[in-house]
Backbone bond lengths (Angstrom), bond angles and torsions (degrees), N, CA, C in turn:
res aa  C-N    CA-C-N  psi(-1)  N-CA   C-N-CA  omega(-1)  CA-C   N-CA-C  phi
1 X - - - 1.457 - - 1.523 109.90 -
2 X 1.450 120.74 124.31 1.208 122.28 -166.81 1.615 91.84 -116.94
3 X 2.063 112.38 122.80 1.457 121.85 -162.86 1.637 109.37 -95.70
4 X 0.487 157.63 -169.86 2.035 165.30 152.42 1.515 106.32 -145.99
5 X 1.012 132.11 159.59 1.088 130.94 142.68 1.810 122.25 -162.55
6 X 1.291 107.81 162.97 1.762 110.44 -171.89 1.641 101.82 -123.73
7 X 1.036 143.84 -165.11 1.121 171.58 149.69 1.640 110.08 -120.59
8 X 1.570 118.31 109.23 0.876 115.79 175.65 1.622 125.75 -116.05
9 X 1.132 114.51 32.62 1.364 115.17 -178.20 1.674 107.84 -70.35
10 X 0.945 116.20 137.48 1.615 117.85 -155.39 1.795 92.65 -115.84
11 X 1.437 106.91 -15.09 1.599 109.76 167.52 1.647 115.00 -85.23
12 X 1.218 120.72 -17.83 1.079 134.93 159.67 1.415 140.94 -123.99
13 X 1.529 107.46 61.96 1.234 126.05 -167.01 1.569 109.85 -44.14
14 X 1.185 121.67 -23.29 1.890 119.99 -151.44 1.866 104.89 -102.38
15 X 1.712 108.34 16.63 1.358 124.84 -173.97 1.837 89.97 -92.96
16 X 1.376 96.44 124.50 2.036 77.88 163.98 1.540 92.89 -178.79
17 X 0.972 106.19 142.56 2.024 125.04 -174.21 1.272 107.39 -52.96
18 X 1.320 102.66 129.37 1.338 116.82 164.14 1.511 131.28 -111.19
19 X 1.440 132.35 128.78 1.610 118.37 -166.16 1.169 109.93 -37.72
20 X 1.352 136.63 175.81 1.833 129.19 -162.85 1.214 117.96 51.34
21 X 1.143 115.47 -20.94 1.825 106.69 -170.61 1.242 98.05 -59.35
22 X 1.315 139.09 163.28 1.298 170.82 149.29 1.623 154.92 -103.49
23 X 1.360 100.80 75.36 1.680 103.59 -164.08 1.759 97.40 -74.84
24 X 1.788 105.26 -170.97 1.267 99.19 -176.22 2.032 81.47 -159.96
25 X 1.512 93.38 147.70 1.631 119.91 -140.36 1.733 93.40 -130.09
26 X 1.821 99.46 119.65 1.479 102.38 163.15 1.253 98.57 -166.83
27 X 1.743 93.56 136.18 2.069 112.68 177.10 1.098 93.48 -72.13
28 X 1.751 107.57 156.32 1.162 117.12 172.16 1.660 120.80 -87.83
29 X 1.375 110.25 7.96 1.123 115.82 166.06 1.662 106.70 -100.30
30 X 1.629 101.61 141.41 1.668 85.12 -169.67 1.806 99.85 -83.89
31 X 1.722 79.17 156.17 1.857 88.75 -176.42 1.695 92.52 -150.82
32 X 1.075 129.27 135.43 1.931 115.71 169.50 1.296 101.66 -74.34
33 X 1.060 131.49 -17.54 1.609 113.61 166.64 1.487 129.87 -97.35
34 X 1.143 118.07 26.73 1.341 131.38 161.25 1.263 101.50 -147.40
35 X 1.275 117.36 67.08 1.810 117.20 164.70 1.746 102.78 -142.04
36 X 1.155 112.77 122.17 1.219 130.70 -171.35 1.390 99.34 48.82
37 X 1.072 139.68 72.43 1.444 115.47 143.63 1.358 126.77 -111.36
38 X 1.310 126.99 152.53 1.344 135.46 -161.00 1.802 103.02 -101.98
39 X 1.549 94.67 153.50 1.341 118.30 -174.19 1.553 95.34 -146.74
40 X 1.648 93.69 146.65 1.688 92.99 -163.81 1.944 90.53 -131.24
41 X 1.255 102.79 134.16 1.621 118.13 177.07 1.325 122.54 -45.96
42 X 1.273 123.74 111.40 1.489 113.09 169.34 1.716 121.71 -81.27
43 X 1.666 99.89 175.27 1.445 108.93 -169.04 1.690 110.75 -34.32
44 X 1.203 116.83 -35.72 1.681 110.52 -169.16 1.622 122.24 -92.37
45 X 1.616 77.23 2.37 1.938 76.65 166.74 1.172 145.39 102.31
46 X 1.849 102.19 -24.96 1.306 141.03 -165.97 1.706 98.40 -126.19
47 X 1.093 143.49 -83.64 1.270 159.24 -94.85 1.712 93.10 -127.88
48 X 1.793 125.48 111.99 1.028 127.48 179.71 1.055 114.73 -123.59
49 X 1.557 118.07 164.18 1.611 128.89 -167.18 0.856 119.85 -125.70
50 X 1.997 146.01 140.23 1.399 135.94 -174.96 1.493 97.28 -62.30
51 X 1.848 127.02 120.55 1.121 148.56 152.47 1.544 109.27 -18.33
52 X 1.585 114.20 -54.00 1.587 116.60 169.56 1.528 126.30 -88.87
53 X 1.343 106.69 20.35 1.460 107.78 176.33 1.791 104.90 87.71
54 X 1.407 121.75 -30.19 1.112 118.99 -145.03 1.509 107.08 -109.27
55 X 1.374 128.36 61.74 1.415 111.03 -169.11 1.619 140.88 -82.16
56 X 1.034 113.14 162.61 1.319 111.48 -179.58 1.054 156.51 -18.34
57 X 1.219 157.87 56.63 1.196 165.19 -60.53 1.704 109.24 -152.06
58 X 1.396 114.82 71.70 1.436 116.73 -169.55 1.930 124.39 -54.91
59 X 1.413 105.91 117.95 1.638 102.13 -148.59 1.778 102.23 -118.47
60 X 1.679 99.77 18.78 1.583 100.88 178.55 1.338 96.92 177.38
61 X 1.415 117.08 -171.03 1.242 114.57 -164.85 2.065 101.72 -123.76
62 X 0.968 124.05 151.50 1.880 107.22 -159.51 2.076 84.53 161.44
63 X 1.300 115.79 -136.25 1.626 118.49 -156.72 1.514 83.63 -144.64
64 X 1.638 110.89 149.62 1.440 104.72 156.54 1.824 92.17 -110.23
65 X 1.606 99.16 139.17 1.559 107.60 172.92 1.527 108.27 -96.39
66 X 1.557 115.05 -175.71 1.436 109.10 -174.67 1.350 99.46 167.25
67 X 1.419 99.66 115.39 1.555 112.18 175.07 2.094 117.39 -125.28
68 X 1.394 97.79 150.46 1.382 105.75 173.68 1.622 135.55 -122.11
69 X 0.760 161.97 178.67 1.355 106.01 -51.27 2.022 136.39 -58.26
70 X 1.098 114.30 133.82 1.457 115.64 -164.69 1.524 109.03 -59.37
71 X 1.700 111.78 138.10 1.805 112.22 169.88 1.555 87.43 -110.14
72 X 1.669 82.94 164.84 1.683 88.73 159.25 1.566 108.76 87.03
73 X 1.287 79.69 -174.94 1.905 86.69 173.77 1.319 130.35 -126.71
74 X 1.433 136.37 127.82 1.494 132.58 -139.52 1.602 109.38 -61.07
75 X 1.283 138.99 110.63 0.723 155.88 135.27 2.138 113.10 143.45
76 X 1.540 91.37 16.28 1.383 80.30 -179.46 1.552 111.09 -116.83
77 X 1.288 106.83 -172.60 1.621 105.18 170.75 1.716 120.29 -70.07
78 X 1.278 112.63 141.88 1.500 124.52 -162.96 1.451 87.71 -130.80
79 X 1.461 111.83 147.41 1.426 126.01 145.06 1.784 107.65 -106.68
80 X 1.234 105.36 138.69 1.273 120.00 149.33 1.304 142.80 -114.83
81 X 1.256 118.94 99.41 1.719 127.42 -166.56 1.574 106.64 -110.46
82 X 1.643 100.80 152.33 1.292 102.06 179.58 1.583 98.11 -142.00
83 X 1.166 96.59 172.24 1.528 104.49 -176.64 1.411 91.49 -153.47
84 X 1.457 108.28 127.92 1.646 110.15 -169.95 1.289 104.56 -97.00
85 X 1.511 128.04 -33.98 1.223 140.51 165.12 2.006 118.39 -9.64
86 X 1.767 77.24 -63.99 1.738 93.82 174.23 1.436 125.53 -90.05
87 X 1.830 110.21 85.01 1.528 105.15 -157.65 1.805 107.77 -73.58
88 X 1.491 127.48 -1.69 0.841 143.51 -155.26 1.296 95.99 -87.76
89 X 1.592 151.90 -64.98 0.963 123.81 159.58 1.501 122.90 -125.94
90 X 1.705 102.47 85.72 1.404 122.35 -170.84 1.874 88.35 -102.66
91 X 1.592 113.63 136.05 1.220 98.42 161.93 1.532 124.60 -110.41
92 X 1.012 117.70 132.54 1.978 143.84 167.06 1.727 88.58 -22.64
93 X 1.463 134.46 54.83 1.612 102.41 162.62 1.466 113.83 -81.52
94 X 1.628 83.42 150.43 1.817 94.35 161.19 1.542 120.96 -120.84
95 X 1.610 84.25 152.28 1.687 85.76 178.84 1.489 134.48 -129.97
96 X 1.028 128.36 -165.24 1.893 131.37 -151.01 1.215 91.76 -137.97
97 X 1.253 121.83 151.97 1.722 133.91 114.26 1.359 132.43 -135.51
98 X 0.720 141.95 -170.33 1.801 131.47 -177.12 1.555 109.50 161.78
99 X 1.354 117.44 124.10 1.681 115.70 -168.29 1.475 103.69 -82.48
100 X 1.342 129.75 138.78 1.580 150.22 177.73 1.578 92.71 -119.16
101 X 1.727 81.92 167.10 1.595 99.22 178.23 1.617 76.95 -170.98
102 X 1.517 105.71 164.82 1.641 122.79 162.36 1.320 125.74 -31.17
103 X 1.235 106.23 -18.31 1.675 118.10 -164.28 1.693 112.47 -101.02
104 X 2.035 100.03 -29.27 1.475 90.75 173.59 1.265 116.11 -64.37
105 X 1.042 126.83 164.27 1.667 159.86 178.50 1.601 129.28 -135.08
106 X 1.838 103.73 -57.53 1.704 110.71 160.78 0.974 100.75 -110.61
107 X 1.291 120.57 132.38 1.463 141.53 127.64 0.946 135.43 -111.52
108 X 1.835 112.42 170.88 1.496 105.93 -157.64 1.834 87.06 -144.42
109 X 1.537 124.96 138.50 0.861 118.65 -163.16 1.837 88.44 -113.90
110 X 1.433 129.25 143.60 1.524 136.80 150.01 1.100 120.69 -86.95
111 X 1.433 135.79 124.99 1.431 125.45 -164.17 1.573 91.94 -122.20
112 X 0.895 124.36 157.93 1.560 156.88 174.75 1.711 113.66 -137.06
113 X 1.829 89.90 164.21 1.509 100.99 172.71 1.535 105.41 -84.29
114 X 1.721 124.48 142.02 1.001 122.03 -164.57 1.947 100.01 -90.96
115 X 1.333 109.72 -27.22 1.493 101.80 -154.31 1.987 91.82 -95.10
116 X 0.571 119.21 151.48 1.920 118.05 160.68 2.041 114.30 -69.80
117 X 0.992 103.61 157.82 1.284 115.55 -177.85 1.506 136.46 -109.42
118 X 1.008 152.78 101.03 1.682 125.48 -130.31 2.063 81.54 -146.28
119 X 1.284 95.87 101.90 1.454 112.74 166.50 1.830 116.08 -72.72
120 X 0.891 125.04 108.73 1.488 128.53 176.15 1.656 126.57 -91.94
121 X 1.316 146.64 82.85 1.028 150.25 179.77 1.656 119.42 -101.92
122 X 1.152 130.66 148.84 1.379 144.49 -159.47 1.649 110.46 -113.46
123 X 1.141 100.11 132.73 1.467 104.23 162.82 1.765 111.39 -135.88
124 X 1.290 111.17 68.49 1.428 103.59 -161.95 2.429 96.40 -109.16
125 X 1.281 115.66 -173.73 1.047 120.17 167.03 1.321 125.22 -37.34
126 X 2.009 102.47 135.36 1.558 93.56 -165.39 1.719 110.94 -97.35
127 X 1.513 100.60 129.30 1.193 109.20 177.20 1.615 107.98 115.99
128 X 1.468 106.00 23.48 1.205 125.75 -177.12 1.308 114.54 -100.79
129 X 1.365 165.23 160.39 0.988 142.92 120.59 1.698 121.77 -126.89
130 X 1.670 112.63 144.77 1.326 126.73 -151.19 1.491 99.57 -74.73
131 X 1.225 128.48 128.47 1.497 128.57 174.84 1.910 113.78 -102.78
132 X 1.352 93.91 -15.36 1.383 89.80 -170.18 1.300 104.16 -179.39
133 X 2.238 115.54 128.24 1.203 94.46 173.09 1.627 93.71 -132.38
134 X 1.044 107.91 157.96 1.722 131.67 149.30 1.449 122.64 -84.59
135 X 1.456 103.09 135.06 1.753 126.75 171.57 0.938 117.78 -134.40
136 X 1.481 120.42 94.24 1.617 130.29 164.08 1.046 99.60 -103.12
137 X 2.006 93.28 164.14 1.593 119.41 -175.07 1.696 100.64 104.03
138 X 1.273 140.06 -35.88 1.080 101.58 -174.23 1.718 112.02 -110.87
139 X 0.913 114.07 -177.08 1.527 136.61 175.31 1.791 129.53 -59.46
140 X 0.956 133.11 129.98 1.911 111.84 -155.53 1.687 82.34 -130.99
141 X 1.397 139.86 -54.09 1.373 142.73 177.11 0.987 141.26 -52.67
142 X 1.291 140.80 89.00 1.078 132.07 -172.35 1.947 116.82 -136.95
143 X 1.310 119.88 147.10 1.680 129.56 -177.38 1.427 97.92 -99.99
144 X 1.298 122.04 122.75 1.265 129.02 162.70 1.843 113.19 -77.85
145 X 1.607 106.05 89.91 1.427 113.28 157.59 1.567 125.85 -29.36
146 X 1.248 128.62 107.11 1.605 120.08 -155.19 1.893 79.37 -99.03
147 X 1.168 127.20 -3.44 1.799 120.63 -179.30 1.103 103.37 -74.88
148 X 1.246 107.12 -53.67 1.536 116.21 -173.33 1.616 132.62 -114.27
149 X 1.373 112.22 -2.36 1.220 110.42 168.87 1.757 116.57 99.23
150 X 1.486 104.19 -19.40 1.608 110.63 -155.46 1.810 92.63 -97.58
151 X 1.121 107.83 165.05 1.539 120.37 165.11 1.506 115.68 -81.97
152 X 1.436 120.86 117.97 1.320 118.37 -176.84 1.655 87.10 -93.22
153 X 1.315 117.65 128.94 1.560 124.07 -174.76 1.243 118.62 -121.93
154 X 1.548 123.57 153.45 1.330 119.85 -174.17 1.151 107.38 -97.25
155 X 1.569 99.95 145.55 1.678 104.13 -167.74 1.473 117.22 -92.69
156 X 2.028 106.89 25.23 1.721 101.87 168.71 1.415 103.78 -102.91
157 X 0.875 71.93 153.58 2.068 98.85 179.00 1.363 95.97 -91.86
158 X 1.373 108.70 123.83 2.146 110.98 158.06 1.503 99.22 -144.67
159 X 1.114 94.67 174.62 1.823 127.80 -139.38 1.394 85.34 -102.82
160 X 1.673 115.38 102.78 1.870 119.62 159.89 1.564 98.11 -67.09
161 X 1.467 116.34 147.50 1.544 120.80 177.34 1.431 93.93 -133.30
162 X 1.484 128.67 147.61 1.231 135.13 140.10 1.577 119.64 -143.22
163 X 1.677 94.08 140.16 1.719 93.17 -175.76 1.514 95.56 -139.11
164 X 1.657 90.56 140.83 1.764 97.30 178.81 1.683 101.44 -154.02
165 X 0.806 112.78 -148.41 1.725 114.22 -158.63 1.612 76.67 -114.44
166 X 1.241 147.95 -68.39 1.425 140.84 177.31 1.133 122.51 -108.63
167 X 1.041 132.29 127.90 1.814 123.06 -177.01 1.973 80.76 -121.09
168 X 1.743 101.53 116.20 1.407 87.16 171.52 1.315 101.71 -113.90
169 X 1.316 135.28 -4.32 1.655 145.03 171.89 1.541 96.19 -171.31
170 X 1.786 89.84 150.61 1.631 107.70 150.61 0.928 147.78 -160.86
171 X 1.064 127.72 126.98 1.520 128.56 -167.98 1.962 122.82 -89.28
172 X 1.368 99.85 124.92 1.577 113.49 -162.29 1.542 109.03 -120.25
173 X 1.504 109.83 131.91 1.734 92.47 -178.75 1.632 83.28 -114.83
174 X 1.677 97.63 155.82 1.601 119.43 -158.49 1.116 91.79 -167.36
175 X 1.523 94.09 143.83 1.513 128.79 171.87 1.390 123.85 -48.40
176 X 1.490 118.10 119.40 1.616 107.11 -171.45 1.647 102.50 -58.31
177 X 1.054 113.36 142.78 1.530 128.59 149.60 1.818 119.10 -167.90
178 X 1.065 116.29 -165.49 1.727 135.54 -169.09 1.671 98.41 -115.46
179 X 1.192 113.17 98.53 1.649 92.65 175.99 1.792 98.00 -114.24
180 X 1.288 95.98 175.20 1.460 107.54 174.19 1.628 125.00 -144.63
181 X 1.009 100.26 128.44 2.084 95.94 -166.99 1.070 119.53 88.14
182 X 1.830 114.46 32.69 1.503 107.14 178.50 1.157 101.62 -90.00
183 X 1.623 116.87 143.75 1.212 141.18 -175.87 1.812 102.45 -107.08
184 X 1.312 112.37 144.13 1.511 130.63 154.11 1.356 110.52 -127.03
185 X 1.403 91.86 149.47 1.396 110.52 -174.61 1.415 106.86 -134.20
186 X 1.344 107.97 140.80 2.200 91.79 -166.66 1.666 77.21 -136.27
187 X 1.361 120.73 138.14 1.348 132.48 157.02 1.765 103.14 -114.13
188 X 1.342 83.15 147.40 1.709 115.95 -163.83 1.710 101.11 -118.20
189 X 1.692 101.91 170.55 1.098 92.86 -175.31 1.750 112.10 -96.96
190 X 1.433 96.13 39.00 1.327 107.76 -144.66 1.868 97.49 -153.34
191 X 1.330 146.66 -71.30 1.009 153.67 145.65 1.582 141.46 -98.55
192 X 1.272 115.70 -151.73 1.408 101.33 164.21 1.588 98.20 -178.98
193 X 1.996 94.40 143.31 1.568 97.06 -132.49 1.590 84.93 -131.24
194 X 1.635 119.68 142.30 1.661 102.98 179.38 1.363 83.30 -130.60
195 X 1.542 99.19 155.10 1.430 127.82 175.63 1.048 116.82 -141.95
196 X 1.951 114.89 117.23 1.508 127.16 176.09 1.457 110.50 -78.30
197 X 1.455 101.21 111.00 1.787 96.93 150.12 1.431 139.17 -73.45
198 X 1.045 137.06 74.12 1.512 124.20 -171.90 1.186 153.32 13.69
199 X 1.989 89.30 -67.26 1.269 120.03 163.18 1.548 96.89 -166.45
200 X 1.440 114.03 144.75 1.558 131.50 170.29 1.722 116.07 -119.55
201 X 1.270 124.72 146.57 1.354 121.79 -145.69 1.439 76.84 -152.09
202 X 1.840 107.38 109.89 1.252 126.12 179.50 1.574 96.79 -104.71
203 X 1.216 119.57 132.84 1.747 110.07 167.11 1.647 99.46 -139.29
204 X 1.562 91.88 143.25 1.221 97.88 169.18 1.661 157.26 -72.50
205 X 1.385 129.39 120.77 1.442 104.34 -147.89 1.950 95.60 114.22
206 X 1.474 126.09 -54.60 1.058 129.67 -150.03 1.990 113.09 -101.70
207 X 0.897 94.19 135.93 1.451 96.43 171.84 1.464 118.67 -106.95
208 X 1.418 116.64 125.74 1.585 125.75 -179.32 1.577 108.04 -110.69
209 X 1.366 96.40 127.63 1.662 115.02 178.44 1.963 110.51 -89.79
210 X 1.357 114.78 100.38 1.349 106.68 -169.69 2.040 88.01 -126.34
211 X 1.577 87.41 113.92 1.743 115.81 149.02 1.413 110.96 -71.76
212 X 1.521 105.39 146.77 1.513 114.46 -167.69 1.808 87.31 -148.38
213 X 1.541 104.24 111.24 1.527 115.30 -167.76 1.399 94.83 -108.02
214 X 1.397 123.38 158.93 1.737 129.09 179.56 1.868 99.72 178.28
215 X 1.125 74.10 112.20 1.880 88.44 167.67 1.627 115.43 -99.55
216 X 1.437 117.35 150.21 1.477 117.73 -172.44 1.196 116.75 -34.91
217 X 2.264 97.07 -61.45 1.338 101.36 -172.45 1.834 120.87 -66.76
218 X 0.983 100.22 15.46 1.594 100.21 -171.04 1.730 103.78 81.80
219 X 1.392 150.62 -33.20 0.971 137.98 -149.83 1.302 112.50 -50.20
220 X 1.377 125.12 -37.82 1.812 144.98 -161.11 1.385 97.14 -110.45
221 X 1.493 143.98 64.28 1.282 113.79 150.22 1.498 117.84 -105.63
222 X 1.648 128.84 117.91 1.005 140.89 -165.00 1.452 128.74 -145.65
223 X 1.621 143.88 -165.14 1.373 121.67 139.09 1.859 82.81 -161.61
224 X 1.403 68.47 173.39 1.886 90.88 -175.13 1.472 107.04 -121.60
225 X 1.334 120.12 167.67 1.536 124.11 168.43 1.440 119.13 -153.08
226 X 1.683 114.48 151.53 1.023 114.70 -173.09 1.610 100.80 -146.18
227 X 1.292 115.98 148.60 1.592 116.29 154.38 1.436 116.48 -53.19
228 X 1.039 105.10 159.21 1.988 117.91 -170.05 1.240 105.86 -154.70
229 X 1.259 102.53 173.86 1.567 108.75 158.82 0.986 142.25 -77.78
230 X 1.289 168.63 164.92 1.654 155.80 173.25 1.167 105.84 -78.03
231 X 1.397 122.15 142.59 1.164 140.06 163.76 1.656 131.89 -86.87
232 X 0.650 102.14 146.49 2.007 90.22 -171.12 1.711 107.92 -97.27
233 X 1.116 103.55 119.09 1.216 113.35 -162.59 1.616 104.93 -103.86
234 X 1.124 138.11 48.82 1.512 137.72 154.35 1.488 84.19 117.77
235 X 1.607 149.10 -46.19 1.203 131.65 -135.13 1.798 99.89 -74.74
236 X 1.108 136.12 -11.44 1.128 151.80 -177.91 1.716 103.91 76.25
237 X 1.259 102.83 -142.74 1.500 110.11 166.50 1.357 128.40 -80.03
238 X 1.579 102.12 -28.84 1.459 107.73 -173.64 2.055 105.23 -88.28
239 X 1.219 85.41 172.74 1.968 86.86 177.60 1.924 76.75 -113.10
240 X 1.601 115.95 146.27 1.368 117.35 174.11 1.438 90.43 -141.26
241 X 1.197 101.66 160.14 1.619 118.50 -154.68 2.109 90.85 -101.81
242 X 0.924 114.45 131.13 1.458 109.10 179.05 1.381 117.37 -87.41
């Protein structure tokens, strides 16, 4: 089986393979020899090789999955857990799928960002400034399924907190899902102001731009949203294998 692959996030154009890089490879039919194994990038950037010489050997027809940066050790079982809570060292994976059968030979894998991105900016009273906000309602847990690629997620909701001397924007990567009844809460150095979201629509791959408006008298408390671009969140340019 001869592999290719690109990074195609088109919100984050400045993502792109580097020789050494290292994805990691499993059919969705179980087999021990196609479960986690790693393939490492050659000189051109695109075009990767089984890490142990020994590659994959397609033995039915099902999806090959494929995520980056690689845990674990090449060819065994990995868990992948996240906790969105702790954006400090949450990592940016991306992921693959692409359907095989006996017959593939080339393939080419598309990688994306796996978690969604949710940019937060303020438009509240002038001469205010935000010391601290809260986000309940959505979901922070989730196991990255290496069968299928998807986030198996926990279905509790807990309360993201951050407090600093200025919060003038922020950007949070989070687990795709559909939530409903998320609440913000923004403390000022001055009051403290809550705002119901309805519903918020995390997708993966995608970054959402959500304004959070609040006037003294209360008359304006609201927010708006828009698609954006992705933000680069520590992984730099390169994808590095941990």
């Amino acid at each position: 089986m001869e592999l290719s692959s690109v990074i195609a996030s088109t919100l984050n154009p400045s993502l792109k393979w580097q020789a050494g890089d290292t994805i990691a490879l499993t059919t969705s039919y179980t087999d021990n020899t196609s479960l986690n194994r790693f393939y490492v990038c050659g000189a051109d950037g695109q075009t990767f090789t089984a890490l142990s010489g020994l590659p994959i050997y397609i033995k039915g027809t099902g999806m090959l999955n494929a995520y980056a940066p690689v845990s674990g050790k090449d060819g065994e079982e990995t868990v992948i857990a996240v906790n969105t809570l702790d954006q400090t060292v949450l990592v940016d994976y991306l992921t693959a799928q692409t359907a095989i059968s006996t017959a593939s030979r080339e393939l080419t894998l598309s990688f994306n960002h796996a978690l969604a991105q949710l940019q937060i900016s303020f438009d509240i009273t002038e001469g205010e400034t935000v010391k601290k906000l809260q986000m309940q309602g959505l979901c922070h847990q989730a196991v990255l399924d290496l069968y299928t690629s998807a986030w198996s997620t926990s279905e509790v909701t807990e309360e993201y907190a951050l407090a600093a001397e200025v919060i003038s924007s922020l950007t949070l990567n989070l687990l795709p899902q559909k939530a409903t009844e998320v609440t913000f809460v923004l403390t000022t150095d001055k009051r403290e102001y809550t705002i119901p979201v309805e519903a918020l629509t995390l997708t993966a791959g995608q970054a959402l731009r959500i304004t959070l408006h609040a006037d003294a008298d209360g008359s304006s408390v609201a927010y708006t949203e828009e698609t954006t671009d992705w933000q680069d969140s520590g992984m730099g340019t390169n994808i590095e294998s941990e």
